[in-house]
N, C-alpha and C positions, 0 to 999 in steps of 0.2 A: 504494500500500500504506500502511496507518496502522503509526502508530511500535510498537515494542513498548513496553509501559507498564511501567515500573521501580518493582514494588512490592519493600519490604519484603520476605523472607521470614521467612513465620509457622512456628514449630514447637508444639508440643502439651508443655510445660513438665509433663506430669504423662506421657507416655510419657519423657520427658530424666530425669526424679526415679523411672522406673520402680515410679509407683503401680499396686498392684491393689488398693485397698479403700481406701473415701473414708467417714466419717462425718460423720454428719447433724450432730450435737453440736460439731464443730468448726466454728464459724460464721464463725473466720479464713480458712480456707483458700477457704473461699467465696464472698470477698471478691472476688475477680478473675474471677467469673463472674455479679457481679449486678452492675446498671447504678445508679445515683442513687436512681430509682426502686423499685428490687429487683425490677426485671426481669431474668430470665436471656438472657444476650448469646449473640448465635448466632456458630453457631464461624468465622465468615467473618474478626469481629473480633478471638475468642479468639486463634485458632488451634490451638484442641484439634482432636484427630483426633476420628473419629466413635466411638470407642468409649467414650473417655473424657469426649466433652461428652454422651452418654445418661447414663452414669455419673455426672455432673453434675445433668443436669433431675432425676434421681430423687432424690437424696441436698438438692437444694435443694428439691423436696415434702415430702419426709419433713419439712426441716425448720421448711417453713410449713406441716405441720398440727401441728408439735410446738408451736408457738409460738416458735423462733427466730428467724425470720425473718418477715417481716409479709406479707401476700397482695400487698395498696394498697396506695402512698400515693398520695393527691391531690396536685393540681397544686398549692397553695396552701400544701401540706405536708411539699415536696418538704425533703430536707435533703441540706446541702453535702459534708459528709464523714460518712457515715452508719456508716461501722465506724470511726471515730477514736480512738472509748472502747474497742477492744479492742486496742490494741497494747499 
């Protein structure tokens, strides 16, 4: 038999905060759901539940066709701490 594997457990930090309604226009809170890149992080890593990382993809589209958030960046363009300027 293989070992059982001692992960972490993940909880959903916005079902613990008891969110129902996330805006686009807050580009802090969005922070922990986009990667270096500003890729949206699948919930394996979040550990959002399923309602609240959909609740996520949409509210982080809204906010890259608003222009909050960027579509790319390239590899060459990548930056280190990319929401540093909004604390």
């Amino acid at each position: 038999m293989s070992e059982k594997r001692k992960y972490k457990k993940r909880y959903c930090k916005y079902c613990e905060a008891k969110v129902d309604f996330m805006d686009y226009k807050d580009v802090a809170n969005l922070r922990f759901s986009l990667s270096e890149r500003y890729k949206i992080m699948p919930r394996r890593l979040t550990g959002n539940c399923k309602r609240h990382q959909d609740m996520i993809s949409t509210v982080i589209k809204r906010a890259r066709a608003a222009a909050f958030v960027p579509y790319v960046v390239t590899r060459k363009k990548v930056i280190t701490a990319p929401f540093e300027n909004l604390r």
